[in-house]
Structures are given as structure tokens and as C-alpha cells.
C-alpha positions as CSV (number, residue, x, y, z in Angstrom):
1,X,21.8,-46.9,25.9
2,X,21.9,-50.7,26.0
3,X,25.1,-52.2,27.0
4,X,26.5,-56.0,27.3
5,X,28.9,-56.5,30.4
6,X,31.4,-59.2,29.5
7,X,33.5,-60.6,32.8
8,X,36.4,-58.1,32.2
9,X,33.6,-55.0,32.5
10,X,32.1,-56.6,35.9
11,X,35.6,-57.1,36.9
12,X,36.9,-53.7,36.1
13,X,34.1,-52.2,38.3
14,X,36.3,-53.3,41.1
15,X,40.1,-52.8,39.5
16,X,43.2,-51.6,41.1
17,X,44.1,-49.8,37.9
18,X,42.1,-46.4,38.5
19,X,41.4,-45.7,34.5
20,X,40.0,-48.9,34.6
21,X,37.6,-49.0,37.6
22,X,36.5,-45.0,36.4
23,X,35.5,-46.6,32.9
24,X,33.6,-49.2,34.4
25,X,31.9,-47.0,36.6
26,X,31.1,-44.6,34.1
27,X,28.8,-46.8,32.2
28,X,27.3,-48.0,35.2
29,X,26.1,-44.4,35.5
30,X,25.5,-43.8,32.2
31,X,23.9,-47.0,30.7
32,X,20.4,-48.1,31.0
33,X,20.2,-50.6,33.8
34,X,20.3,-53.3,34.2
35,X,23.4,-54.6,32.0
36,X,22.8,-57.5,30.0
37,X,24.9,-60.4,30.8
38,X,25.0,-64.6,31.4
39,X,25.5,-66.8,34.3
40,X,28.6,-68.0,32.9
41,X,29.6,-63.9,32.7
42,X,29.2,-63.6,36.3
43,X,30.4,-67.2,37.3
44,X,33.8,-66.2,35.8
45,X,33.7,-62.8,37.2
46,X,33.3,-64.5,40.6
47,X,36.3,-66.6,40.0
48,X,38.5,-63.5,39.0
49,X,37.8,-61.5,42.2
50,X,38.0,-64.2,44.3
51,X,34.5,-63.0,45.1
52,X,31.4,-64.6,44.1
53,X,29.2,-62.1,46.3
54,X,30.1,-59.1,44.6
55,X,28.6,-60.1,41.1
56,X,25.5,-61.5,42.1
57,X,25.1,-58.6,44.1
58,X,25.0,-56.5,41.3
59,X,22.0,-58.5,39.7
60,X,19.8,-58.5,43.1
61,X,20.9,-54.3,43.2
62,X,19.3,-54.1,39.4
63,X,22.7,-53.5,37.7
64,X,22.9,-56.5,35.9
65,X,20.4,-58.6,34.6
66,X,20.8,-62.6,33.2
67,X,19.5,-62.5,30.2
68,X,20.6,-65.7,28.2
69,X,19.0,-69.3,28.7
70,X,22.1,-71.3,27.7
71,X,19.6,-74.1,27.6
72,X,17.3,-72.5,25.1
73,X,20.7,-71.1,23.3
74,X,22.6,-73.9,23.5
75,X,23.0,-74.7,19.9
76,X,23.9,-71.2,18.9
77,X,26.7,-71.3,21.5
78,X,28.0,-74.7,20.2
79,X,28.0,-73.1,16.4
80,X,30.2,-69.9,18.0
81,X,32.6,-72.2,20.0
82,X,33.1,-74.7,17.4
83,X,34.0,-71.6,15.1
84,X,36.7,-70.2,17.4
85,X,38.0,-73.3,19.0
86,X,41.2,-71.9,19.6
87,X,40.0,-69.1,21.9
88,X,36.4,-68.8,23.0
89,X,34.7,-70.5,25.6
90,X,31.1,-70.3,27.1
91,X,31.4,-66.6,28.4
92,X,32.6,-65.4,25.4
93,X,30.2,-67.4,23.5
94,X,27.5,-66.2,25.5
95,X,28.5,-62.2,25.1
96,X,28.9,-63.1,21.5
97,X,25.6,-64.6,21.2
98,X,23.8,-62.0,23.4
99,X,24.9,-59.3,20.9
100,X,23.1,-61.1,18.3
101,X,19.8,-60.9,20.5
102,X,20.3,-57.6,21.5
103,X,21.8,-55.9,18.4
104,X,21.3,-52.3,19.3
105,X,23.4,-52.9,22.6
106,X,27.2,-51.9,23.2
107,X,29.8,-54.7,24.4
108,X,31.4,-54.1,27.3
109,X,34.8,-55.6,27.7
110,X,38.6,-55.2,28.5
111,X,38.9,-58.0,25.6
112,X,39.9,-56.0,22.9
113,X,42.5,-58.9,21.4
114,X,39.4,-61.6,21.2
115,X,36.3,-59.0,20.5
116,X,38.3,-57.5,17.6
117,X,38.0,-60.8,16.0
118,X,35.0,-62.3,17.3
119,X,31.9,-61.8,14.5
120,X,28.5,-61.7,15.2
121,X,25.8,-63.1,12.3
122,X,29.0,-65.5,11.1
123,X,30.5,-61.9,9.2
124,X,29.6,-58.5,11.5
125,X,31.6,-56.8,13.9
126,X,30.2,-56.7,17.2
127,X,30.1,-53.0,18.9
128,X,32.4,-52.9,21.5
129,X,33.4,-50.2,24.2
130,X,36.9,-51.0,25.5
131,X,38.3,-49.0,28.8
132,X,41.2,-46.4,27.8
133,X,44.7,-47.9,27.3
């Protein structure tokens, strides 16, 4: 299966909270590599470990793959974060919008308050896999 990895997922791979980290690593096993994500994805993820190796790693070990041009999207990602001002930025944005590209694929995120409201296509809910808890 296709899957999405928001920053929460690539985060999660490396969580103190066992459930969490097992969920992660799950799909990692499971899921047909590499994981689709964004530069801005793993630039956060970098900032939340306090470790900018471990996510780029991932990408030059074939986990993870960058698969949206923010430059080519950029206008799709401006219509997303004008819609939800009050609580997306760019990585969001860019998970959003590479669900629209990808349709077939599974989110990955720990985001269930924002993904639950998020829409892809301005009206459809976007398929999400959240860890357990």
C-alpha cells in the first residue's frame, strides 16, 4: 500500500511512547517504500527531534521519498492555507495537497485533531491512519 508520512509519523518512528514508535514501525514494514512526503515534512520533523540527520537519513535509506515541488505546487498550497488560516501551515498543506496527487495513498499522522478536519478536493476526507490512543 501507498502511504503519506506527515511529521508526526517520521517523528513517531523514534517516540518514547512505545505504542507509538511500534505503530510507526509497523508501516515502515508493511507499506510500500518509499513513503511519500515534502521537504517541509522532514524539515519539521528535524526540528522536533532535535535531529536533522535522522530524517534525511531515511530518504538516502529509501524509506522516504520527496515527492512534492512546492515550487510547481505553490499555488495549490496557497489555496489550502488560505482556507484554514487558523491552523495549517506549509507541512500540513503539503500532506494535504500530496493526498490529492496520490489519492489511493493512506495519511500517516498523529494529527488526528487537524486531519479530521482537513478536506482534500475543497469537500473529501482524506484517508488517514492514526497510531492507537
Amino acid at each position: 500500500m501507498r502511504a503519506i508520512a506527515d511529521t508526526g509519523f517520521i517523528v513517531a518512528i523514534w517516540s518514547k511512547t512505545p505504542a507509538r514508535r511500534q505503530w510507526a514501525r509497523a508501516w515502515l514494514d508493511r507499506a510500500a517504500l518509499p513513503l511519500l512526503t515534502s521537504a517541509s515534512n522532514l524539515q519539521e520533523a528535524g526540528w522536533l527531534l532535535n535531529n536533522h540527520a535522522y530524517p534525511i537519513q531515511m530518504v538516502l535509506d529509501g524509506d522516504l521519498e520527496i515527492t512534492l515541488d512546492t515550487q510547481d505546487e505553490a499555488n495549490a498550497l496557497h489555496g489550502l492555507i488560505s482556507k484554514y488560516a487558523d491552523r495549517m501551515d506549509l507541512a500540513d498543506a503539503s500532506i494535504v495537497r500530496l493526498s490529492e496527487l496520490y489519492p489511493r495513498a493512506k495519511v500517516l499522522t498523529v494529527d488526528k485533531t487537524d486531519f479530521k478536519i482537513y478536506r482534500r478536493f475543497g469537500r473529501e476526507n482524506i484517508p488517514c491512519d492514526f497510531p492507537p490512543g
